[in-house]
C-alpha positions, 0 to 999 in steps of 0.5 A: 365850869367844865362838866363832868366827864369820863378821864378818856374823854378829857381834852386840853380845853378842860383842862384849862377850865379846870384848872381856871376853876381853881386859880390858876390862869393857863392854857393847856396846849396838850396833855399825857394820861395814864392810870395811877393807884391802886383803887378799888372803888374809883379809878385815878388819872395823872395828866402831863400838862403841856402849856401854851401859856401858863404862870412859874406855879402853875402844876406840871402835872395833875391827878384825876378820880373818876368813878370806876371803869370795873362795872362791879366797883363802880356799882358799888361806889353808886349804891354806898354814895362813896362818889357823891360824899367824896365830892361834897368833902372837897366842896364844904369841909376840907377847909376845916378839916386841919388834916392834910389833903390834896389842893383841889382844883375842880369837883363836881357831882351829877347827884342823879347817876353819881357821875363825878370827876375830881382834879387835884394836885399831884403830889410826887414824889410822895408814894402812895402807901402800900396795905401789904407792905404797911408802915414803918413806926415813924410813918405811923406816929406821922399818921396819928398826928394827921388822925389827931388834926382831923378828929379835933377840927370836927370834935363833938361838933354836932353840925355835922349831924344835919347832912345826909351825905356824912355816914352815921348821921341822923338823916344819912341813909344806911345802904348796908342793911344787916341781911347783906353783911350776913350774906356777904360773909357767909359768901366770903367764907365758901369762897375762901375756905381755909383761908378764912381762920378759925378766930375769924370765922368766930368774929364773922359769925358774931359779927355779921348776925348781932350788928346792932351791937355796934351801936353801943360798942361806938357810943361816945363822944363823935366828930369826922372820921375818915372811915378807911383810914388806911395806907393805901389811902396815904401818900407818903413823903417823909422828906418833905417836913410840912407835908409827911402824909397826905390822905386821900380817898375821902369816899367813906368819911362818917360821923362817928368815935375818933378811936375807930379811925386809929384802930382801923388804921394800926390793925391793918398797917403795923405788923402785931409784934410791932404793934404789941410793942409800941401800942401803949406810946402810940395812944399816948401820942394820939391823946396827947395830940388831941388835947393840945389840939383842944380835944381834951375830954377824949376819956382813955377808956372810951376811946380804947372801946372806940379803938378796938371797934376800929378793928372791928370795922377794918374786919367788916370793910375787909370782908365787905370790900371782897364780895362787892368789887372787882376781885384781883389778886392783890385785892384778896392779899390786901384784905387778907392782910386786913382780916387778919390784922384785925384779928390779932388786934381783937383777940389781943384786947379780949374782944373776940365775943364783943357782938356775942348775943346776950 
């Protein structure tokens, strides 16, 4: 088994054995690496492969994720468990999982430094998606039915429950303790001043300083939620009719309301016109999609409370993700376009005093 490694110290042997891990008998002769992506918390790799020998379906090429080179992220990543979770999705649930999702040929975990590395199959011509830019409505009914297969692999399915490394279980620890949420946004408000609007500064303000309420908002019937469920963690290729979207960054999954998944993701990756438009039709496909898929008892109200938590959870991550990575400028676009998303989704839905105190 090859060990785990930085990218910049991988050579052709283990590649080989990587690749020996995952069926695929070839020896690698040499390879290209370059960066890809636009990850805030890991970063990813494309490997070129050179064979000396190698069987007609052996990949021509290879994506590798490795913790974060930027000191700040890569803290993060450590602190959240994000590297350790990621590892144990591709080892025990993605074959259960329904929703499309890289091959992966090679993972492993130091579960002492969190150290890891990630090979899976490239899937280019498939881009990845674009939070700034968002999806068209076609890409987003296409993300929904993914959503629809997840949720419904792991529906009310209390196994799940017993693994400290799923996000919102029993035994999972909650490294997000509510004085840093405060802190956080209380920082995240001095740094951006006018930027941060006045219906956001009010859902800030509630939110960061009642988080127990979230706890009600998101009761309800569970399963596995993705829990970043957004563009950037997609790749999309809408030519390839078995495989439209596949997701990626499986750093954040949790136990958690199927709902959140949708809101989080159609808060931040369709504009509101668009959204205000279509909102009705595009519940109708999700729901219609679980039932067929035999979650059938997904009550319409529940999941609309679930769904606008979504947002809620969009706004948290937005906020959160700012203060504790790397900062660039796309990175503070990109969370501004979710803020904001979530915004307009939550005053849309009267929600804006959800986690007012009573």
């Amino acid at each position: 088994m090859p060990d785990i490694r930085e990218w910049k110290d991988i050579d052709a042997d283990w590649l080989t054995a990587a690749l020996c891990e995952g069926g695929v008998e070839a020896k690698v002769r040499s390879f290209e690496a370059g960066r890809v992506g636009t990850g805030q918390i890991g970063d990813c790799v494309r490997f070129k492969l050179d064979y000396a020998t190698a069987p007609p379906d052996a990949p021509a090429t290879l994506v590798g994720k490795f913790p974060s080179e930027g000191e700040q992220s890569r803290a993060t990543g450590i602190q959240l468990g994000n590297y350790h979770r990621e590892v144990k999705f591709y080892q025990l649930l993605q074959p259960s999982a329904r929703i499309s999702t890289p091959r992966c040929y090679f993972t492993d975990v130091n579960e002492d430094t969190h150290n890891f590395v990630l090979i899976m199959s490239d899937l280019a011509p498939a881009e990845q998606g674009d939070q700034l830019a968002g999806t068209s409505l076609e890409e987003t009914k296409l993300v929904l039915k993914e959503a629809a297969k997840l949720h419904s692999a792991f529906w009310q399915d209390e196994t799940l429950d017993q693994y400290a490394w799923v996000s919102g279980t029993t035994h999972a620890p909650n490294p997000i303790q509510p004085e840093l949420v405060a802190m956080l946004w209380q920082g995240f408000k001095a740094r951006y001043g006018d930027r941060v609007s006045a219906e956001a500064e009010q859902i800030g303000d509630l939110m960061s300083t009642n988080l127990d309420a979230n706890d009600e908002i998101r009761s309800g019937p569970r399963t596995l939620i993705h829990s970043d469920f957004r563009p950037d963690n997609m790749l999309f290729d809408l030519s390839n009719g078995d495989k439209p979207v596949t997701v990626v960054d499986w750093q954040s999954f949790g136990y958690g309301p199927g709902g959140a998944d949708v809101g989080y993701f159609i808060a931040g990756a369709i504009d509101p016109a668009t959204r205000r438009a279509h909102e009705s039709d595009l519940v109708d496909l999700y729901l219609s999609d679980m039932a067929a898929l035999g979650a059938d008892d997904y009550d319409r109200q529940v999941f609309m409370r679930h769904y606008v938590s979504g947002a809620y959870q969009h706004f948290l991550t937005a906020f959160f993700a700012a203060m504790v990575v790397n900062q660039t400028e796309r990175g503070d676009n990109m969370f501004f376009r979710m803020l904001n998303g979530a915004v307009d989704l939550i005053s849309d839905h009267d929600a804006l005093d959800w986690f007012a105190t009573t």
